[in-house]
Biopython code that builds the backbone (N, CA, C, O; Angstrom):
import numpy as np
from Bio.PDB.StructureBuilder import StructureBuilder

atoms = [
    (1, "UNK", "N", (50.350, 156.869, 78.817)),
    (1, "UNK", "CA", (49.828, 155.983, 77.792)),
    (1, "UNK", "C", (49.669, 154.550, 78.313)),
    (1, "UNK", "O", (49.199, 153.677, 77.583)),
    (2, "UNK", "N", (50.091, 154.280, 79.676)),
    (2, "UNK", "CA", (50.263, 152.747, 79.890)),
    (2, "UNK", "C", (48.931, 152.694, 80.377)),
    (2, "UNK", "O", (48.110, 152.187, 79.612)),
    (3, "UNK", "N", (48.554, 153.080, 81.416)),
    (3, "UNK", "CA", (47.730, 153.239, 81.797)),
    (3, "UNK", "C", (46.323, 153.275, 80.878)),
    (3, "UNK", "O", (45.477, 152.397, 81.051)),
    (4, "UNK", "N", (46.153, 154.188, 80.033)),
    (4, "UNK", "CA", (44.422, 153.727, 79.343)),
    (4, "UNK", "C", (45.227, 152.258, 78.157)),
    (4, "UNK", "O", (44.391, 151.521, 77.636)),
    (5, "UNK", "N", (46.057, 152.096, 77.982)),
    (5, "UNK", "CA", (46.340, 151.042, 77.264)),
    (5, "UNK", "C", (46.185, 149.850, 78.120)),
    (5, "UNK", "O", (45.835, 148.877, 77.453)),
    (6, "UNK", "N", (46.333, 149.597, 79.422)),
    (6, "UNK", "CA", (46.173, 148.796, 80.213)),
    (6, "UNK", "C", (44.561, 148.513, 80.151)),
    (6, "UNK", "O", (44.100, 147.414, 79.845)),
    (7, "UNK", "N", (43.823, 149.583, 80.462)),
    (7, "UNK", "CA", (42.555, 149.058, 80.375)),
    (7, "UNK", "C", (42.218, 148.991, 79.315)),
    (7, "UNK", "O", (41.125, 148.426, 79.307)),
    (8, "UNK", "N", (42.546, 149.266, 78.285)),
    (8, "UNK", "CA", (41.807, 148.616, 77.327)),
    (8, "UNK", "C", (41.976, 147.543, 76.518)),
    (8, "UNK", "O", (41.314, 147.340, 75.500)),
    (9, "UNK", "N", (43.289, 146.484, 77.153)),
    (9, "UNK", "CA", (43.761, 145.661, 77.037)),
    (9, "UNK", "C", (42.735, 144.654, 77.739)),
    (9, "UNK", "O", (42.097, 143.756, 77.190)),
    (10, "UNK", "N", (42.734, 145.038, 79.145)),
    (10, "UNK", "CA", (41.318, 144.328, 80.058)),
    (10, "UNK", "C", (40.142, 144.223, 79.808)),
    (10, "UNK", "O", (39.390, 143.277, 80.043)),
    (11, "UNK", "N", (39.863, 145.552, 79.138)),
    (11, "UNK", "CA", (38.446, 145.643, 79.019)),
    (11, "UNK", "C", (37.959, 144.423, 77.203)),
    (11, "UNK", "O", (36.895, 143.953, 76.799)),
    (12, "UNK", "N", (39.414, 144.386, 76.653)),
    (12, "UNK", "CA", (39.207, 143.398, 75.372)),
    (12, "UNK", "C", (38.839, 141.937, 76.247)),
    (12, "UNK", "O", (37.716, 141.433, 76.221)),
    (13, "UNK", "N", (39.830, 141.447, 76.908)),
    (13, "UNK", "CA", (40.185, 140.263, 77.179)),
    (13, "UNK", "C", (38.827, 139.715, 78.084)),
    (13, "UNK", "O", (38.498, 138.529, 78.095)),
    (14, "UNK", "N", (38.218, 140.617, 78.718)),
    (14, "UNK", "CA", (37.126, 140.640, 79.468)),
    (14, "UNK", "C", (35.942, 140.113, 78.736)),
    (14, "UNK", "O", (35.224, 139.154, 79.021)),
    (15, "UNK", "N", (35.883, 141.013, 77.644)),
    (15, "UNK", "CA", (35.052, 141.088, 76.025)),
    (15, "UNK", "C", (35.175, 139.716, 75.853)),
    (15, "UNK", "O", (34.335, 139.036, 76.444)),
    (16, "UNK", "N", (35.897, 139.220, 75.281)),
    (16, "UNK", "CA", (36.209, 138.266, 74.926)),
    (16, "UNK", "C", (36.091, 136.926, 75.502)),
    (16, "UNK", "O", (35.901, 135.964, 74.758)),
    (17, "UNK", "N", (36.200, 136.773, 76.912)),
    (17, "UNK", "CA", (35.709, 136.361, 77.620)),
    (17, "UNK", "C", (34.310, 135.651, 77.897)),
    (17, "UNK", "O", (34.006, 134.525, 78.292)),
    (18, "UNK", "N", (33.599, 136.760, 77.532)),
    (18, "UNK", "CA", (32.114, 136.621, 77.654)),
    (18, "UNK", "C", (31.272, 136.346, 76.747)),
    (18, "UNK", "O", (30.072, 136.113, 76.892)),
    (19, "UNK", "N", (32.315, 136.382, 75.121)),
    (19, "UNK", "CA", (31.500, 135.817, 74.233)),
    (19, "UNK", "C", (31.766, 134.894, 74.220)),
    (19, "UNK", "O", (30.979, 134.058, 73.775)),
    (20, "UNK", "N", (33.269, 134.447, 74.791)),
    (20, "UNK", "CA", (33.604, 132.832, 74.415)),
    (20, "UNK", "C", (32.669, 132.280, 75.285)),
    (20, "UNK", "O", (31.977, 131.434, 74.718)),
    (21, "UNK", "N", (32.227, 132.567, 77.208)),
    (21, "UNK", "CA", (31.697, 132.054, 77.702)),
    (21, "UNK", "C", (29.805, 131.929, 77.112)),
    (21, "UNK", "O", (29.168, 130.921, 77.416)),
    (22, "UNK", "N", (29.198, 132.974, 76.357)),
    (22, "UNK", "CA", (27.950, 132.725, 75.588)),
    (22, "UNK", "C", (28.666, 131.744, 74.484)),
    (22, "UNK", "O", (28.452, 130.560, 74.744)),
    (23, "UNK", "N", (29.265, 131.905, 73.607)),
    (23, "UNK", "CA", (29.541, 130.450, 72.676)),
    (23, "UNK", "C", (29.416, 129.389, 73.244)),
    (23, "UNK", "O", (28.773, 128.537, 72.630)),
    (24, "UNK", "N", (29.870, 129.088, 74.367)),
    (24, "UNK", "CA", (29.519, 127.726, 75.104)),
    (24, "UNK", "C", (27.682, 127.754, 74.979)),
    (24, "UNK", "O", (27.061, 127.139, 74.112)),
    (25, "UNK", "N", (27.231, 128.369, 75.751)),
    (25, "UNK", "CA", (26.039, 128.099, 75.856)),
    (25, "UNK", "C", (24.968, 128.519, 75.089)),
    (25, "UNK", "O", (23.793, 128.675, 75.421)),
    (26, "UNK", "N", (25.754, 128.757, 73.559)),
    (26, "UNK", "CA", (24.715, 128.684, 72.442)),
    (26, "UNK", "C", (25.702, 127.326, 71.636)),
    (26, "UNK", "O", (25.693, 127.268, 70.407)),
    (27, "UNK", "N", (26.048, 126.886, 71.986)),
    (27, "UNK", "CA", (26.761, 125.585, 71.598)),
    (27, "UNK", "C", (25.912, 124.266, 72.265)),
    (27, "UNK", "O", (25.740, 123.233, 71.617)),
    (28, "UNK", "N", (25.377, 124.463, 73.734)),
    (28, "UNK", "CA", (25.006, 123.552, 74.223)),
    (28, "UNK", "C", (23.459, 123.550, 73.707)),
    (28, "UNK", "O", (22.866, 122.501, 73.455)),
    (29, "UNK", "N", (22.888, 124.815, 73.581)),
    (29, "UNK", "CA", (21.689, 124.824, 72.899)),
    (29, "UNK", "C", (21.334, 124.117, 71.769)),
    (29, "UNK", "O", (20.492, 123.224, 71.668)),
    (30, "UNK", "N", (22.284, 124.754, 70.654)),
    (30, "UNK", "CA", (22.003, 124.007, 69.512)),
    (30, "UNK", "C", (22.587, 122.245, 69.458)),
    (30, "UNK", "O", (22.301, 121.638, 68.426)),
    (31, "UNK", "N", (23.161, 121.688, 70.250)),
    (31, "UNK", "CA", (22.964, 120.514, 70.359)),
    (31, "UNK", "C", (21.888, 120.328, 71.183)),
    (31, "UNK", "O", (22.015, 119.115, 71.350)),
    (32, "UNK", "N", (21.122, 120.566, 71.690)),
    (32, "UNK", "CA", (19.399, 120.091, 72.461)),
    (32, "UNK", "C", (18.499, 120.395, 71.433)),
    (32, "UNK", "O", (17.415, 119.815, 71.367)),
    (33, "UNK", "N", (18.936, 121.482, 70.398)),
    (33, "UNK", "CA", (18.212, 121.459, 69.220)),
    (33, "UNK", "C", (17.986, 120.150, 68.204)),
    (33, "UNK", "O", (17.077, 119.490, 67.699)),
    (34, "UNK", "N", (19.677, 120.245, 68.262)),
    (34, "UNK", "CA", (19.830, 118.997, 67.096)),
    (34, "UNK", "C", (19.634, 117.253, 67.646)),
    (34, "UNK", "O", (19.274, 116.347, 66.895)),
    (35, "UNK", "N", (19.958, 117.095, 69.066)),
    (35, "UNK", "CA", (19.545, 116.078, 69.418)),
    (35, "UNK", "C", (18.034, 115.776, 70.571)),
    (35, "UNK", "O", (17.674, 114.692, 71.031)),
    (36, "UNK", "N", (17.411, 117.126, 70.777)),
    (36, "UNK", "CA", (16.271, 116.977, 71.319)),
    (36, "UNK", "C", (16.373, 116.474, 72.655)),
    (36, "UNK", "O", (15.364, 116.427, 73.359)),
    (37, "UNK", "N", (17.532, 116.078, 73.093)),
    (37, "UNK", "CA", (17.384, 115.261, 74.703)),
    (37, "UNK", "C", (18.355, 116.447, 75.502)),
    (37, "UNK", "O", (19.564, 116.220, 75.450)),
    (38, "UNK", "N", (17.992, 117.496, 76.120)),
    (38, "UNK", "CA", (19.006, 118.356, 77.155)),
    (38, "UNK", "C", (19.349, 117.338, 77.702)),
    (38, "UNK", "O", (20.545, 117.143, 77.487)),
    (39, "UNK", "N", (18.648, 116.142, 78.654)),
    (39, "UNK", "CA", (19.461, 115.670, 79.915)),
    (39, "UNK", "C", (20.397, 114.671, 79.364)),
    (39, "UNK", "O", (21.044, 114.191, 80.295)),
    (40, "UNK", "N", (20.692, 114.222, 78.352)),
    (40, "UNK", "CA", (21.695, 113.181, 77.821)),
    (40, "UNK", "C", (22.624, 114.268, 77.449)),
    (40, "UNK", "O", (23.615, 113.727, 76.960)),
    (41, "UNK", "N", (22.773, 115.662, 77.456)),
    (41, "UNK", "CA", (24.409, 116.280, 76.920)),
    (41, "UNK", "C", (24.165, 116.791, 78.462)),
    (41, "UNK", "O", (24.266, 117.979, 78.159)),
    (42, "UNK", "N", (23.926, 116.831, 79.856)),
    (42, "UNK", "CA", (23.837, 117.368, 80.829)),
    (42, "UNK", "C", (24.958, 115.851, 81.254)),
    (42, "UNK", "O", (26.169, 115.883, 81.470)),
    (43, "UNK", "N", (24.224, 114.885, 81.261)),
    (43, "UNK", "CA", (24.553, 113.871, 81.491)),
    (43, "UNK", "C", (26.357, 113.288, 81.227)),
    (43, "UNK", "O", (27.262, 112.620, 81.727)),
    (44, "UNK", "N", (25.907, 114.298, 79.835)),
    (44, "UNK", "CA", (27.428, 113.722, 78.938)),
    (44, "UNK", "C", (28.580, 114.867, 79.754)),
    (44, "UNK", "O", (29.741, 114.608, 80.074)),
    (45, "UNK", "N", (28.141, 115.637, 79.872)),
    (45, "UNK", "CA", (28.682, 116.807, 80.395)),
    (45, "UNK", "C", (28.991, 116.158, 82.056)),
    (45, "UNK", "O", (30.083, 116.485, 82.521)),
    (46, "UNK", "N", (28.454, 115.629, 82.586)),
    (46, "UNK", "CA", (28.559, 114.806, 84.106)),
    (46, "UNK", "C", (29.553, 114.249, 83.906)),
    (46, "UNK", "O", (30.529, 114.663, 84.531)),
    (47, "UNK", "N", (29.700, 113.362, 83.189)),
    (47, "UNK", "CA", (30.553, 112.427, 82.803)),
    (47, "UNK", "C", (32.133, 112.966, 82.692)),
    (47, "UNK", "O", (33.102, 112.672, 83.391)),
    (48, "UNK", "N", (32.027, 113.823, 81.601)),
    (48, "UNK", "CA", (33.296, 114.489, 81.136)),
    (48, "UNK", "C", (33.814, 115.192, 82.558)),
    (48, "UNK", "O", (34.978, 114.953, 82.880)),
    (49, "UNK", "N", (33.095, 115.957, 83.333)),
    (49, "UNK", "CA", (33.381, 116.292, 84.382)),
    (49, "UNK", "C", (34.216, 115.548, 85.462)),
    (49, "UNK", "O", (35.285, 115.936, 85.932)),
    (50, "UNK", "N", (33.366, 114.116, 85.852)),
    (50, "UNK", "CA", (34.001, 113.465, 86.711)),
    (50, "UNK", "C", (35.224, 112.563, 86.268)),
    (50, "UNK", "O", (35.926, 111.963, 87.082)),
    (51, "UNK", "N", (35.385, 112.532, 85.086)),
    (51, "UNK", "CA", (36.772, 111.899, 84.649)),
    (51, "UNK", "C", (37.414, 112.848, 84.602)),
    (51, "UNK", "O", (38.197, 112.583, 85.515)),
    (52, "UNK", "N", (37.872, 114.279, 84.055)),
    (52, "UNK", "CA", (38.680, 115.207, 84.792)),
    (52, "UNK", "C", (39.010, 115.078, 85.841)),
    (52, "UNK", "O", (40.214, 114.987, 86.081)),
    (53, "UNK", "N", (37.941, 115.016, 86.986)),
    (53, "UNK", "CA", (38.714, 114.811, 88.279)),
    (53, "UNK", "C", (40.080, 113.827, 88.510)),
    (53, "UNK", "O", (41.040, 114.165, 89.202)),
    (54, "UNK", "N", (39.966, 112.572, 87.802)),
    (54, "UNK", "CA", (40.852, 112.035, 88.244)),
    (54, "UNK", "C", (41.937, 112.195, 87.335)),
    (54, "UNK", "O", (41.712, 112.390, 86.140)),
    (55, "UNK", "N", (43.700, 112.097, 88.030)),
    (55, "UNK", "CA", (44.561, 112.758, 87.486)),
    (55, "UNK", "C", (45.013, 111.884, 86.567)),
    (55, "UNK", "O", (45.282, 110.819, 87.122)),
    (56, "UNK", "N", (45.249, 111.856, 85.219)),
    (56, "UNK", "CA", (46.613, 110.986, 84.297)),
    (56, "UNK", "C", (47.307, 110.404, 85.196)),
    (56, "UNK", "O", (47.093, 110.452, 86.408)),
    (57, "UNK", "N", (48.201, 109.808, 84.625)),
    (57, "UNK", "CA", (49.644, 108.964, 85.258)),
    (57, "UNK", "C", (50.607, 110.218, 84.563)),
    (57, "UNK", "O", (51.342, 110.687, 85.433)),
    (58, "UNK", "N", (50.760, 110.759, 83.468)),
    (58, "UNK", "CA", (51.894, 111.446, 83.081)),
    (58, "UNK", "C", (51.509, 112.713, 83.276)),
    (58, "UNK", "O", (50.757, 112.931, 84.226)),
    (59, "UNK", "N", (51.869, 113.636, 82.562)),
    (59, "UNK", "CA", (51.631, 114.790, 82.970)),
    (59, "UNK", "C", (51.793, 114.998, 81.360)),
    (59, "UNK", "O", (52.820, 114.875, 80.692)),
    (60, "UNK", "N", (50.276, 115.402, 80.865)),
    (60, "UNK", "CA", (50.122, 116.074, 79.265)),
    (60, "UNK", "C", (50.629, 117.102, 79.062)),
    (60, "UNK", "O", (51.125, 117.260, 77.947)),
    (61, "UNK", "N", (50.712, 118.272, 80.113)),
    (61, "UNK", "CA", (50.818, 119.823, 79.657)),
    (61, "UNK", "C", (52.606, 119.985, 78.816)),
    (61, "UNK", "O", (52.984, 120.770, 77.946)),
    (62, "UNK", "N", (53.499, 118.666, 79.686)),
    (62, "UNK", "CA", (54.599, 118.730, 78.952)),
    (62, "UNK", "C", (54.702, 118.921, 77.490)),
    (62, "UNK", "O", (55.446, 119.762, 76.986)),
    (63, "UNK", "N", (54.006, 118.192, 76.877)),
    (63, "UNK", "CA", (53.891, 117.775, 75.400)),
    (63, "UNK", "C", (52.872, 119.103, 74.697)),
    (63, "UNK", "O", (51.692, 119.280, 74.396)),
    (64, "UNK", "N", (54.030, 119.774, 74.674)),
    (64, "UNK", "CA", (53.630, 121.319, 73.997)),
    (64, "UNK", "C", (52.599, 121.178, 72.680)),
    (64, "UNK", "O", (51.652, 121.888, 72.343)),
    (65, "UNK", "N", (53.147, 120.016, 72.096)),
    (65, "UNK", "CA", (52.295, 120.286, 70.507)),
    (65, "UNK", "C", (50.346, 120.036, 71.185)),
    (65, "UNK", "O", (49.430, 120.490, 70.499)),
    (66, "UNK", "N", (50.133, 119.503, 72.149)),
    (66, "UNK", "CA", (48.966, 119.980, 72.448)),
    (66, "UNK", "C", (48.796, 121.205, 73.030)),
    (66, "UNK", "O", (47.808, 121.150, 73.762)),
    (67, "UNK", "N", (49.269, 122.206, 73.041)),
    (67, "UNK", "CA", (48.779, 123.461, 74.217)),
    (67, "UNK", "C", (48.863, 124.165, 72.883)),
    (67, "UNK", "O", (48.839, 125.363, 73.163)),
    (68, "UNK", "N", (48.931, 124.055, 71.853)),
    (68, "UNK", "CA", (49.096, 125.363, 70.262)),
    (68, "UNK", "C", (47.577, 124.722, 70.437)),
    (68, "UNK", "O", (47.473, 125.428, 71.440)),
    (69, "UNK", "N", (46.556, 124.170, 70.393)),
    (69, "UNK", "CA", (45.037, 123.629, 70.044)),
    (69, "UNK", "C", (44.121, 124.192, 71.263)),
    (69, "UNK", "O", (42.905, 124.373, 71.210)),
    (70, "UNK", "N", (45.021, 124.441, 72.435)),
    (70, "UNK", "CA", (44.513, 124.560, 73.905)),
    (70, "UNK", "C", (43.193, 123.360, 73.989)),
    (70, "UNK", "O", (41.982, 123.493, 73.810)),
    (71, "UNK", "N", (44.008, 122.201, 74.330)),
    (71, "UNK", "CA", (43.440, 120.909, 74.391)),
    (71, "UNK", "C", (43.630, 120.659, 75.671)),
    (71, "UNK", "O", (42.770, 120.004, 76.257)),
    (72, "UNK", "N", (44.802, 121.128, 76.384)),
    (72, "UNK", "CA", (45.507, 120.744, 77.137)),
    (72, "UNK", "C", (45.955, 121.976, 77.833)),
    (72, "UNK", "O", (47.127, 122.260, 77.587)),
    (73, "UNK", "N", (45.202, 122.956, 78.810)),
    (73, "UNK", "CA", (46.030, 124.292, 79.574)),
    (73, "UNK", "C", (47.153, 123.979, 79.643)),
    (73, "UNK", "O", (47.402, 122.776, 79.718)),
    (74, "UNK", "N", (48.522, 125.206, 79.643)),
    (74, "UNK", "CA", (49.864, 125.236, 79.606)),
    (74, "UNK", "C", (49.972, 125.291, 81.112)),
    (74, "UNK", "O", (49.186, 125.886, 81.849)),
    (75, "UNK", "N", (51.017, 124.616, 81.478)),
    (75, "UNK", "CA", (51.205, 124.087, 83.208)),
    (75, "UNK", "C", (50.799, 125.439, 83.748)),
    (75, "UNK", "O", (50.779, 126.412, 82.994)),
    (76, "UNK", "N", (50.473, 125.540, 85.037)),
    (76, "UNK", "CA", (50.063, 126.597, 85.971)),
    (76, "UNK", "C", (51.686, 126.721, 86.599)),
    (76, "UNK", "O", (52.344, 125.795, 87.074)),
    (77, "UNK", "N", (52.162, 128.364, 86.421)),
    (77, "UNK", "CA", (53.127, 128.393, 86.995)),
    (77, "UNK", "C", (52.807, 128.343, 88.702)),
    (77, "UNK", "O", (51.611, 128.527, 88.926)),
    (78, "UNK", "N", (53.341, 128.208, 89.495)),
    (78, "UNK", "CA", (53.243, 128.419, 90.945)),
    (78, "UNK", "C", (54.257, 129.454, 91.502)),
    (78, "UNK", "O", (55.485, 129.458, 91.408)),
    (79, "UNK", "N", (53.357, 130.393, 92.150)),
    (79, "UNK", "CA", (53.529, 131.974, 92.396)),
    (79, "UNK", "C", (53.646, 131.541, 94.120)),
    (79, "UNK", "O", (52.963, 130.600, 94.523)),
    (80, "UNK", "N", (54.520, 132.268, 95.041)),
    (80, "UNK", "CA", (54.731, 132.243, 96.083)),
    (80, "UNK", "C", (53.449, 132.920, 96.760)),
    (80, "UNK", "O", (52.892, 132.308, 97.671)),
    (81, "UNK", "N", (52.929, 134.257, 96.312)),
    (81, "UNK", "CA", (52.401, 135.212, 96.840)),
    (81, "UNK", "C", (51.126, 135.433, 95.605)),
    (81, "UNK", "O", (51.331, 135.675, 94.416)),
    (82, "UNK", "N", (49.667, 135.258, 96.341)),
    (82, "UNK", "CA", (48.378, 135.930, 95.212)),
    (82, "UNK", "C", (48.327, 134.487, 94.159)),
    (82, "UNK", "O", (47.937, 134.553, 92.993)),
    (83, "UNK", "N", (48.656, 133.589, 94.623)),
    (83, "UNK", "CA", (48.594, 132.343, 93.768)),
    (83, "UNK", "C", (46.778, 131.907, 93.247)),
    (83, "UNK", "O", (46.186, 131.646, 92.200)),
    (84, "UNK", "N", (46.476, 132.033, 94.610)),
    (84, "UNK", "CA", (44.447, 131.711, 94.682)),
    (84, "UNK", "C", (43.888, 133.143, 93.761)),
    (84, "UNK", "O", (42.968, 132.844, 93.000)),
    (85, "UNK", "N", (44.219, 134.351, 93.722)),
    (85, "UNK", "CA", (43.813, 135.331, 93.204)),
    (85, "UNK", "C", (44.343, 135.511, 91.656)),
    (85, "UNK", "O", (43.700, 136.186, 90.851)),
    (86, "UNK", "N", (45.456, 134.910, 91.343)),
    (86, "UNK", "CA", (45.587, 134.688, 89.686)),
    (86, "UNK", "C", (44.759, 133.853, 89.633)),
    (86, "UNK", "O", (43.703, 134.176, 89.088)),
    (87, "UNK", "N", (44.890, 132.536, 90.140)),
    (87, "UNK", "CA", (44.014, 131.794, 89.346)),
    (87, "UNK", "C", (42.221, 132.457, 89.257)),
    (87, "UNK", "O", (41.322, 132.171, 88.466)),
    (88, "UNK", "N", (42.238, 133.168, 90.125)),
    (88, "UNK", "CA", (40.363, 133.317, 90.263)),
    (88, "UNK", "C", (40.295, 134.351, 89.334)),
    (88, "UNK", "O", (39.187, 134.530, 88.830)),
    (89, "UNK", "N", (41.487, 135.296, 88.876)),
    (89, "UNK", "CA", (41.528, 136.561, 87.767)),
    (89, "UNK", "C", (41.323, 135.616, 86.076)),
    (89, "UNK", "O", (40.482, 135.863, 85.211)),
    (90, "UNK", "N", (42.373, 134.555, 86.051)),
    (90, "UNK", "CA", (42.409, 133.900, 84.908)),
    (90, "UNK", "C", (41.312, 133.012, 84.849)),
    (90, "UNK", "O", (40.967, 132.989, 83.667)),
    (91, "UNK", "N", (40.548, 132.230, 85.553)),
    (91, "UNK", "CA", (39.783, 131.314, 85.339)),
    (91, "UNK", "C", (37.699, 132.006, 85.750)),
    (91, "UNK", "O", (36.529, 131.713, 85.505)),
    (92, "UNK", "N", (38.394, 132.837, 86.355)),
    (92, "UNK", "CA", (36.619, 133.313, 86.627)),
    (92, "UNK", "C", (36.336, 134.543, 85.777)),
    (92, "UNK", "O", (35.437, 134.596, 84.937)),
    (93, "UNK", "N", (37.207, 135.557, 86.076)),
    (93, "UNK", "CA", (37.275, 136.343, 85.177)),
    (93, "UNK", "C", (37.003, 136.487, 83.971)),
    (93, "UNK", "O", (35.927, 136.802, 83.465)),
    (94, "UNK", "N", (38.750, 136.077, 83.112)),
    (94, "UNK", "CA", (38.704, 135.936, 81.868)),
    (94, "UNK", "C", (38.702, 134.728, 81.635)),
    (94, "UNK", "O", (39.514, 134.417, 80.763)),
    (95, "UNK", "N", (37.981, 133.706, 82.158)),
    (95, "UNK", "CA", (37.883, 132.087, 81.526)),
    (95, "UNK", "C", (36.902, 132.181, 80.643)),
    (95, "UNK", "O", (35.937, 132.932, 80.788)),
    (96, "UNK", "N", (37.118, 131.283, 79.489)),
    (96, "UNK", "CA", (36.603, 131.593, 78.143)),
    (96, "UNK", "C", (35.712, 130.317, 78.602)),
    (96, "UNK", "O", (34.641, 130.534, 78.036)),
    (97, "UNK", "N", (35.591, 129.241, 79.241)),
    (97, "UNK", "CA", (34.407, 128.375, 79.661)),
    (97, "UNK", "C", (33.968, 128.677, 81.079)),
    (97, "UNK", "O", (34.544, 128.928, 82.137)),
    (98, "UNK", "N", (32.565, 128.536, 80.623)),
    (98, "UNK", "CA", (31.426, 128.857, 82.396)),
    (98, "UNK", "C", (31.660, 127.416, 83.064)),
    (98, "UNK", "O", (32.122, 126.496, 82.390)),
    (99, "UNK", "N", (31.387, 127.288, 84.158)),
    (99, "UNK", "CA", (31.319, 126.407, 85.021)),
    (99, "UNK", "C", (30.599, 125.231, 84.695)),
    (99, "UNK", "O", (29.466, 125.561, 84.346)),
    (100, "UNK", "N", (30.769, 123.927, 84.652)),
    (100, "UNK", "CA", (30.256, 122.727, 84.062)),
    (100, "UNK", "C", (28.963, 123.136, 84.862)),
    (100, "UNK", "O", (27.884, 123.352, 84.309)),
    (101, "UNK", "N", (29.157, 123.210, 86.073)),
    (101, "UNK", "CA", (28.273, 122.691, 86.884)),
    (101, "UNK", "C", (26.934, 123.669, 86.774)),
    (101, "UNK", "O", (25.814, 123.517, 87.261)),
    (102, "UNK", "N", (27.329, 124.438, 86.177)),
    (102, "UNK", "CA", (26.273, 125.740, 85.606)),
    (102, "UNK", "C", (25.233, 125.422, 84.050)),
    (102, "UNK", "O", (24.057, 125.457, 83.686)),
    (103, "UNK", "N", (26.656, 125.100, 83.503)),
    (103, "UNK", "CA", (26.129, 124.723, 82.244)),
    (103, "UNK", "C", (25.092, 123.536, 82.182)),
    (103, "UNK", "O", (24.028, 123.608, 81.567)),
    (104, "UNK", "N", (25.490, 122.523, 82.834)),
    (104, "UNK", "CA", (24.592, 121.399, 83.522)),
    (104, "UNK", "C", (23.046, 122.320, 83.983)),
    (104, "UNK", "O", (22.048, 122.274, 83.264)),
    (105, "UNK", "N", (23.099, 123.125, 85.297)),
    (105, "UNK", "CA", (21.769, 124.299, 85.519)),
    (105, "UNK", "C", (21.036, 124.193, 84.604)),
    (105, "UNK", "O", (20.012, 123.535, 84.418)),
    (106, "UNK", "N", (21.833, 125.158, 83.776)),
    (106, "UNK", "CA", (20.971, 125.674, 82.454)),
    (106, "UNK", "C", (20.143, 124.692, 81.676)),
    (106, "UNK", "O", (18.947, 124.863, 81.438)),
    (107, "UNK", "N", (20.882, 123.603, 81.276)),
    (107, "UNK", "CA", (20.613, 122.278, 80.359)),
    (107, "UNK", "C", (19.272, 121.284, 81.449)),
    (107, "UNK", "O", (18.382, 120.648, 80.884)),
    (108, "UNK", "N", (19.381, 121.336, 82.930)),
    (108, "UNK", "CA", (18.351, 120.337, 83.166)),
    (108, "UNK", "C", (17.153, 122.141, 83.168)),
    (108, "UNK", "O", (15.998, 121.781, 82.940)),
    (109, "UNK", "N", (17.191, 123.075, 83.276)),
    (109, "UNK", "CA", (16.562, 123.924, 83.470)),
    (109, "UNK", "C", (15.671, 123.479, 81.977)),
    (109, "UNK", "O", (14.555, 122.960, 81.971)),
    (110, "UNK", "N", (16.549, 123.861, 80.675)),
    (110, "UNK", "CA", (15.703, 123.722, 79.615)),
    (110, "UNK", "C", (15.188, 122.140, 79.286)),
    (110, "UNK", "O", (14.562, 122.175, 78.227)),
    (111, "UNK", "N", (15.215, 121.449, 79.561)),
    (111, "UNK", "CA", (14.470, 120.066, 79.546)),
    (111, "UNK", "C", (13.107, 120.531, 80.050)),
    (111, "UNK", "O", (12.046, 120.490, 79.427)),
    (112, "UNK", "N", (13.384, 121.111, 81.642)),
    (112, "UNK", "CA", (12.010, 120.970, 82.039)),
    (112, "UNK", "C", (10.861, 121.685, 81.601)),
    (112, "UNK", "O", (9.668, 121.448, 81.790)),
    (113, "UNK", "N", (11.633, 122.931, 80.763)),
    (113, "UNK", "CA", (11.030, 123.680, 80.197)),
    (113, "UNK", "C", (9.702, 123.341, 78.925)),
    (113, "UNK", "O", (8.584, 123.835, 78.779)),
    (114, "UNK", "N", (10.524, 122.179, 78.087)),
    (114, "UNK", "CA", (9.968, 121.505, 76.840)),
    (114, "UNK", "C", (10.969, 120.627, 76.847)),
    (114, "UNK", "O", (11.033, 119.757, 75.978)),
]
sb = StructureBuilder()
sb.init_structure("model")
sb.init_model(0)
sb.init_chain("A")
sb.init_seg("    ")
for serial, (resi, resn, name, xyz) in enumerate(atoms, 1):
    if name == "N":
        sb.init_residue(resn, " ", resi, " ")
    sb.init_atom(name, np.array(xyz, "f"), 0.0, 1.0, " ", f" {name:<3s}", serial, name[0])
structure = sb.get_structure()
């Protein structure tokens, strides 16, 4: 029983996955709908990007009452062994957001479109 329960535990989370990752990008749509300019939320999206890069002074993930909103990912434990391969299972896999730098693609793609 563990076994087909296992996959079909995966095969949800997978699911799930992929609609959260289309919600993004019927999210970014209907704002080019509602504000008519793709390259100003491409732009905005640039932005948000490169301030991520740089790190806080404190460290947010402590302060739990943000991670119940997932505002804030819950710290990354650090695994001795397969550390690069969780993260690429949790974040490529089943990451519920596509790649900025994709989503950006898509967004100067539809500008040029109309």
């Amino acid at each position: 029983m563990a076994l087909p329960s296992g996959l079909i535990i995966v095969l949800v989370r997978w699911c799930v996955a992929v609609v959260a990752r289309y919600r993004e990008y019927v999210a970014d749509r209907g704002a080019v709908a509602i504000t008519g300019d793709p390259a100003a939320l491409a732009g905005a999206l640039e932005t948000l990007d490169t301030e991520l890069e740089r790190r806080p002074s404190a460290d947010l993930r402590e302060h739990r009452s943000t991670a119940a909103f997932s505002i804030v990912p819950p710290p990354w434990e650090k695994h001795r062994f397969f550390d690069r391969t969780r993260r690429f299972v949790s974040r490529t896999l089943f990451g519920t957001h596509p790649p900025t730098e994709r989503r950006i693609e898509r967004l100067r793609f539809a500008g040029a479109d109309g």
